[in-house]
N, C-alpha and C positions, 0 to 999 in steps of 0.2 A: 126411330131415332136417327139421328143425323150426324156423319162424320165432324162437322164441323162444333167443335165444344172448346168452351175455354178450358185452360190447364189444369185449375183446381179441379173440373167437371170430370176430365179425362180422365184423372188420375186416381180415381177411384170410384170406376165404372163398373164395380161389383158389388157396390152398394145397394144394401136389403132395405124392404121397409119396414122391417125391426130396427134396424139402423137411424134407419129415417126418423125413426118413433123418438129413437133414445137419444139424438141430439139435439131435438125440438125437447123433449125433457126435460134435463140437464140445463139447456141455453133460457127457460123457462125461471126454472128453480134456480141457476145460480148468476143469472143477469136480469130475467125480463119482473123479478119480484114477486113469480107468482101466474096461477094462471087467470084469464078471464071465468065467467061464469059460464057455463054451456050456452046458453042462453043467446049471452054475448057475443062467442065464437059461431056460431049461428047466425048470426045478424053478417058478422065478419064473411063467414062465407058468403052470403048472399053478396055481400058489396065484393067481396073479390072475385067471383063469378061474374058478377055487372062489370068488372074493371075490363075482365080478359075477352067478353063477351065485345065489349065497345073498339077495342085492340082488335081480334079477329072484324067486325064489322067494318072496321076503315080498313084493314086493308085486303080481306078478300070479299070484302061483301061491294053492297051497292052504294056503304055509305060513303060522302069523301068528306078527308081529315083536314080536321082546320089548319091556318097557316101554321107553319114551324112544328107542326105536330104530326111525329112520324114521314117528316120528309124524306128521309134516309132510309133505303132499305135494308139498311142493316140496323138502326135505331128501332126500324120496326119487328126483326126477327127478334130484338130485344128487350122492345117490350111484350110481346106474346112470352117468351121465356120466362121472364119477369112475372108476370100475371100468374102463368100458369107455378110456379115454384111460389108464390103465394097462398092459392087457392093449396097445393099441396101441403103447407106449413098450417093453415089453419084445419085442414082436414086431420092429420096429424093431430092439433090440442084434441081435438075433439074425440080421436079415436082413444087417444091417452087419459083422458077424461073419462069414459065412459070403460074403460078395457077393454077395449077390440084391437086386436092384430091386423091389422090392415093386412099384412103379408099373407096370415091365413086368410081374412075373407075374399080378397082377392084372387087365393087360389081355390076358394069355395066357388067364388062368380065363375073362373074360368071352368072349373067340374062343372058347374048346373047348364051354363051356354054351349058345353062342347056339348052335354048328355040330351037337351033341349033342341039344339039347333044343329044338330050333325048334317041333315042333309037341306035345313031349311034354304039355306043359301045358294044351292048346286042346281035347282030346277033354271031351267031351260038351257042350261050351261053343257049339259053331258049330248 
């Protein structure tokens, strides 16, 4: 994470992904009409994964970005933010779809990687 955040971002940097869960919810049920079909949100993540993936390529990869697009280095730290808080909101339907806590399995991935991979990492390091 990075000191540099907008206000709203900053200002409630103790935010859970229960949290997360339950304003994507809410923002669902009492604006967006409803949710897509899994299906759908599925497709969605794939295209917002290809958005974020083409963002990361122009600007640490080999690719270079067309004119006007991502000229600005800070245009570009904002669309990777952009992208990646997309890919997060559509992860979210999906988890709320299905009933998974992000929050738990997230700290289920970090138990099975820590108990998995304790010393995987350390060889030739020590």
């Amino acid at each position: 994470m990075t000191e540099n955040r907008d206000s709203a971002a900053s200002a409630d940097m103790s935010r859970t992904l229960d949290a997360m869960q339950l304003d994507v919810d809410r923002w669902i049920r009492d604006i967006g009409g409803g949710y897509f079909s899994e299906l759908t949100n599925m497709c969605l993540l794939a295209e917002e994964t290809g958005e974020l993936a083409r963002v990361i390529a122009r600007i640490y990869g080999d690719q270079v970005a067309k004119r006007g697009d991502l000229s600005d280095p800070d245009d570009a730290r904002a669309s990777v933010r952009e992208e990646i808080a997309d890919v997060l909101w559509v992860l979210a339907c999906l988890a709320n779809q299905t009933g998974i806590s992000l929050e738990e399995a997230f700290a289920e991935t970090i138990r099975k990687k820590t108990e998995r991979d304790a010393s995987r990492f350390r060889r030739g390091k020590e």
